[in-house]
N, C-alpha and C positions, 0 to 999 in steps of 0.2 A: 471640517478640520479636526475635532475631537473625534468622531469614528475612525478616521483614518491615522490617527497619533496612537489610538488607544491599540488598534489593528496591528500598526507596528510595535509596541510593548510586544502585544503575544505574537507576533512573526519570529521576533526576535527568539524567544523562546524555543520555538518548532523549527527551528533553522536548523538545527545540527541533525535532528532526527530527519526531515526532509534531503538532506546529503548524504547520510547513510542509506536509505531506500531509494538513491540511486547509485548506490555505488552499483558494479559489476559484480563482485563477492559478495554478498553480504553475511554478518555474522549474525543470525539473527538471535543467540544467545545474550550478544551486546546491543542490540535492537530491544528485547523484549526486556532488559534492563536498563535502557533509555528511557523506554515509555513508563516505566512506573516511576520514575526519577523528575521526568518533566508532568508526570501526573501528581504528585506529589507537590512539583513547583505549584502550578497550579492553582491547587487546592488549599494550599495553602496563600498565595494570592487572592483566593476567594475569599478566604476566611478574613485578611486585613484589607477588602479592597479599599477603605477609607485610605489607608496611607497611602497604598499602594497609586491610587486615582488623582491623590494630592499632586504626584510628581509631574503624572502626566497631562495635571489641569494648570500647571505652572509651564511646563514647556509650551502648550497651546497657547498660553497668554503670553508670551513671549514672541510666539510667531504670527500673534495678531496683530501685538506691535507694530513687528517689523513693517508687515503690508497693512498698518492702518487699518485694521479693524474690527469692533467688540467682539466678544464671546456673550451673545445675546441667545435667549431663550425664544424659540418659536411660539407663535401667538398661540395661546390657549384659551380654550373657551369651556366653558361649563357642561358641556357633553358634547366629548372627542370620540369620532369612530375611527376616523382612520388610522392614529400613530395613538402613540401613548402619550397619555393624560396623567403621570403621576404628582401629587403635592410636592412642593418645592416652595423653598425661601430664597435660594439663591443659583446662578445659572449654575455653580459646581455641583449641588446636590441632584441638578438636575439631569444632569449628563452621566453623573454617578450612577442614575437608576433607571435613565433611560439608555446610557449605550455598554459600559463595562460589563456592569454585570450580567445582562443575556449574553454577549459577547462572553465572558467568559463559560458561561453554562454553559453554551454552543457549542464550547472546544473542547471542555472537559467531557460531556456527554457525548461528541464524535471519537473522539477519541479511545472511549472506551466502548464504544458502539464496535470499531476498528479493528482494535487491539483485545478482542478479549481472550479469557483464559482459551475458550475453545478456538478462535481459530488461530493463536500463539502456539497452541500447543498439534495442530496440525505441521508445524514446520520442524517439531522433532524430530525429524524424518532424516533431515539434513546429517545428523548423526552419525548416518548408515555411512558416508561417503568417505572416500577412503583419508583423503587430507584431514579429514576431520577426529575421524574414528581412534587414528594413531598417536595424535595426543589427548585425548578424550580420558578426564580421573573414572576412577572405578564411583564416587560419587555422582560424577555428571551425568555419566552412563547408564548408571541405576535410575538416576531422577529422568532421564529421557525415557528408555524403556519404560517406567513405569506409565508416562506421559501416554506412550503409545500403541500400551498392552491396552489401556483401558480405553481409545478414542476406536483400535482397527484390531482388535480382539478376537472379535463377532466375525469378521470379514475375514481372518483366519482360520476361522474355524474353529475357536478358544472358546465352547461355552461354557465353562467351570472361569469364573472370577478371578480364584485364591490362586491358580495354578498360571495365567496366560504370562504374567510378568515373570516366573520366575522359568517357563521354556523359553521366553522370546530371550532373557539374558541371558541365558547358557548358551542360545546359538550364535548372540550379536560377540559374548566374548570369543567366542572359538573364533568370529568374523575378524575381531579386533587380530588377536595374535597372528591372523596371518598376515596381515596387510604390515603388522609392525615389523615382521620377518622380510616381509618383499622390500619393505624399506632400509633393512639394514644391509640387505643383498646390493642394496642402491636399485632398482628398479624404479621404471616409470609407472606412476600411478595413472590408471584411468581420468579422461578430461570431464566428461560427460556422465549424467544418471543412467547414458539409455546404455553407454560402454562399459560401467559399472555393473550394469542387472545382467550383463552376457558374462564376467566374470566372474557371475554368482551359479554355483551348482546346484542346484533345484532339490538334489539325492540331497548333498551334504548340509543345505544351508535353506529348506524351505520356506520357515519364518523369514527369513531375510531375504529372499529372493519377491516373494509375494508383496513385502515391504517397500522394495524398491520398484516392483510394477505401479503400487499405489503412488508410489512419491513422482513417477513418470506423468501418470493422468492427472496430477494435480495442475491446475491451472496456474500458468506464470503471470507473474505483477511486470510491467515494463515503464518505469517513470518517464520512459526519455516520448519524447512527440515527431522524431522523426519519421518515421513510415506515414503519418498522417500531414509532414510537414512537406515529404515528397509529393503529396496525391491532392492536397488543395492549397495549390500557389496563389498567389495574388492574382495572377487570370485567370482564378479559375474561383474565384471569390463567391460569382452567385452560382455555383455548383448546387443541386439539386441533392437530397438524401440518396437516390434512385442509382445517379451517377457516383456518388462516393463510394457508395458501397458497390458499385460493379466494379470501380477502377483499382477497392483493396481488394476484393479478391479476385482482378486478375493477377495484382501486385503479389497475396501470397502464392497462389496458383500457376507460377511459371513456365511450370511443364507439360500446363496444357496446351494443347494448337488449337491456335483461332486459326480461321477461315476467314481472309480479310474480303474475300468477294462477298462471302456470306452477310457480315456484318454491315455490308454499303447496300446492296441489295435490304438487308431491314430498316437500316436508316432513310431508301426510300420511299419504302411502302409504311413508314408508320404517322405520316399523315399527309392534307391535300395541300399543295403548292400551289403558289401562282404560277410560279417560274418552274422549266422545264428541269430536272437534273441529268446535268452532263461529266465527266470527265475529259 
């Protein structure tokens, strides 16, 4: 009951950042100043976990009440291997130091394991796109560029340091004014990275065009569980690794033709039966 009280304190907390990485847009400027915000809560929770442990050792005894019964300390003996053995005078100090605190290390250290500078600063990228670009400060713009000169630099072909940030902004602003112009003409902006990089001119725009091939190969994040929610249903609960992964990628793969004789035909030869197989 105190793990899982304590577990809800910091749920509560990673709740808002959890809805935003699954929004469909996401902003991940307002993302990656979520996370220093709720990194900050935090750590700063760490720093008074005494108080902070006080409230949530008060609501546990409150719900022990309810259903009759202590908040007692597990039996300790003089040399614990399996769970933690720390000194304690009372069942609060105990729980204080055997669940809060690695619970909160756990989080603060995932989180920054997650979110760090380097791979925050991979999703500068997003920049390029055109919704974005057209209200983008000459501030924001510089601090991404520079973010980007110096992560895909090398992969440009930019091996002078002093010089990559200051070609890559001269071509991303020429990039900006025009996208701002197509928007005042009222023009439909591209939906897509991949409809974006075809309305990039290679001649006029080659930092930026190479930028946007990168931002394409980058691997997408998807929170939602549905395609894995389609492919193992409740009958299909003791499903094998073998089969999972042949039914998603037939799932992504739908343009390939299966050969349904073919596939009956190996499901009979792949092993010995009692019983004859018929259709």
């Amino acid at each position: 009951m105190v793990s899982l009280q304590c577990l809800h304190s910091i749920c509560a907390l990673t709740l808002p950042l959890s809805r935003l990485f699954q929004k469909k847009t996401l902003d991940l400027g307002a993302a990656d100043c979520h996370v220093s915000d709720l990194l900050d809560v935090l750590a700063k929770r760490r720093e008074t976990y005494d108080e902070e442990f006080a409230v949530v050792f008060e609501q546990v005894k409150e719900l022990s009440d309810k259903i009759q019964l202590g908040v007692e300390v597990p039996k300790i003996t003089q040399r614990q291997v399996h769970r933690n053995n720390p000194p304690h005078s009372t069942p609060e100090e105990y729980y204080r130091r055997v669940v809060i605190i690695p619970m909160l290390d756990s989080v603060i250290s995932d989180l920054k394991s997650r979110f760090s500078r380097d791979r925050l600063s991979s999703f500068q990228l997003t920049v390029l796109l055109q919704s974005n670009i057209v209200n983008c400060t000459d501030y924001l713009l510089q601090s991404s560029v520079k973010a980007i000169s110096s992560m895909y630099g090398q992969l440009l072909g930019l091996t002078v340091p002093s010089t990559r940030a200051t070609l890559i902004l001269a071509e991303v602003h020429v990039w900006r004014s025009r996208w701002r112009r197509v928007k005042r003409e009222g023009s439909i902006f591209p939906f897509s990275v991949e409809e974006t990089a075809k309305e990039c001119d290679r001649n006029l725009n080659p930092y930026v065009s190479s930028l946007l091939d990168i931002f394409i190969s980058l691997p997408a994040t998807v929170a939602s569980a549905e395609p894995l929610r389609k492919l193992k249903t409740w009958l299909r609960g003791q499903m094998g690794q073998t089969r999972l992964s042949g039914l998603a990628l037939l799932n992504g793969h739908r343009g390939i033709d299966i050969s349904i004789d073919r596939a009956i035909d190996r499901f009979v030869n792949s092993g010995a039966r009692k019983l004859e197989f018929c259709l």
